[in-house]
N, C-alpha and C positions, 0 to 999 in steps of 0.2 A: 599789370596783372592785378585783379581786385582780391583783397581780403576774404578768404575764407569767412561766413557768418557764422557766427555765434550765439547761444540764449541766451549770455551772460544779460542779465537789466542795463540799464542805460546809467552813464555818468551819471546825471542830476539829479540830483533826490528828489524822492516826492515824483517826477515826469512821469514813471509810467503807473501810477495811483491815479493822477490828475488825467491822465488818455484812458485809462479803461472807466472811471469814471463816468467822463466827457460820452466814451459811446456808448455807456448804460441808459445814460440820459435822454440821450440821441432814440436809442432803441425803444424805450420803453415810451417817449412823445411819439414816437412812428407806429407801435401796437397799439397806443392809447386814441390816437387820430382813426387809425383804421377801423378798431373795432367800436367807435364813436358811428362812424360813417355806416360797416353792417349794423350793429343792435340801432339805431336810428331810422335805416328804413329798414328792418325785421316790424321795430317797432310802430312805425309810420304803415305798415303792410297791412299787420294783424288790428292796431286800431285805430287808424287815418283814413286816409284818400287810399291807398294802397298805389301810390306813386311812385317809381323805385327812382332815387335822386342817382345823379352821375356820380360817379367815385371823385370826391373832391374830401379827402382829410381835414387838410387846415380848415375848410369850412365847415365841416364836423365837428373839428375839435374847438373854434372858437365863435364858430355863429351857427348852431344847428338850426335857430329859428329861422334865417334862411333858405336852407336846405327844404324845413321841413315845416312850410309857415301855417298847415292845418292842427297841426298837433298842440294838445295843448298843455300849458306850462308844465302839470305836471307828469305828465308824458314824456316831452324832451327832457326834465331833470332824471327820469327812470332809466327810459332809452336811450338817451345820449350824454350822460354824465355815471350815472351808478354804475349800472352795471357794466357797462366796458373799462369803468375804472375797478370794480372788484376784478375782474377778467385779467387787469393790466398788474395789479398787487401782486396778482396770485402767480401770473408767469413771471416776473421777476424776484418773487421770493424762491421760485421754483428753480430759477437760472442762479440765482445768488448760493443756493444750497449746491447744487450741482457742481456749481464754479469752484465752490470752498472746498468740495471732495475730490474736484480734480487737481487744484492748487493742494492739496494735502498731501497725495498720493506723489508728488515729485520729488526728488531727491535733492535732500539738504546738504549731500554731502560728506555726513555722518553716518556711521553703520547703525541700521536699525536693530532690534534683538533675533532677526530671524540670520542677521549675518553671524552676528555672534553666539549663535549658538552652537556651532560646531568647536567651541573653543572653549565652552564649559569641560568641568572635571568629569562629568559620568562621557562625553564622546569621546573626548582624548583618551581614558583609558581603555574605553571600548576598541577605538581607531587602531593601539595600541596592541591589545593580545590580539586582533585580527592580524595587526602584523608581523610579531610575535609570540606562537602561541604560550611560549617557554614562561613568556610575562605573566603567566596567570595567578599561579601558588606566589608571588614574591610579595614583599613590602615594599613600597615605593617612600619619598617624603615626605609625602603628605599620607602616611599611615597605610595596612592594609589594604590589599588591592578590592576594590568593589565588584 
């Protein structure tokens, strides 16, 4: 019978830093490739041949003059390096921010202040003459009743 899974992180330290890593990496050459390949012939369209190349990334992302051999130098450093690399900046600072609010929002474990709040002195005594109203006029330990 296989083990119940768990979220617990993995044994080895550092392993799953070095895995999400790894597919950050992975992810952002595979959006940086692709949108090398559209802003390339966007750009190749509006002020080239208006040739539309076949979807080939890796040759996007490392021989656009290949791809797209009427355009000229400075064209391919616009169209197939700038801008789909501000494009590529901008969705993984976007994913990174997102990440950190998702990783924030999980539980460490520990009571946060919204657990702990019913265990302050104004609820407890409130919790308190609700449940006995008789507690109201009394002195308690910690001084007159609030």
């Amino acid at each position: 019978m296989p083990s119940p899974r768990t979220n617990a992180p993995s044994t080895t330290t550092g392993s799953d830093a070095l895995l999400y890593l790894l597919f950050g990496v992975l992810g952002a050459v595979m959006t940086f490739g692709s949108l090398a390949w559209l802003t390339g012939n966007l750009t190749n369209t509006f002020v080239g041949r208006g040739t539309w190349a076949p979807f080939s990334a890796t040759v996007a992302l490392l021989h656009p003059d290949v791809l797209w051999p009427t355009l000229s130098t400075s064209m391919l450093m616009v169209g197939a390096r700038v801008v789909p690399g501000l494009f590529t900046v901008a969705l993984v600072v976007t994913a990174a921010v997102l990440w950190m609010r998702w990783r924030a929002e999980s539980k460490s474990g520990l009571a946060c202040k919204a657990d702990l709040a019913p265990l302050l002195d104004k609820e407890i005594v409130a919790k308190a003459k609700s449940l006995r109203p008789s507690l109201g006029g009394r002195e308690g330990k910690r001084g007159p009743a609030r």
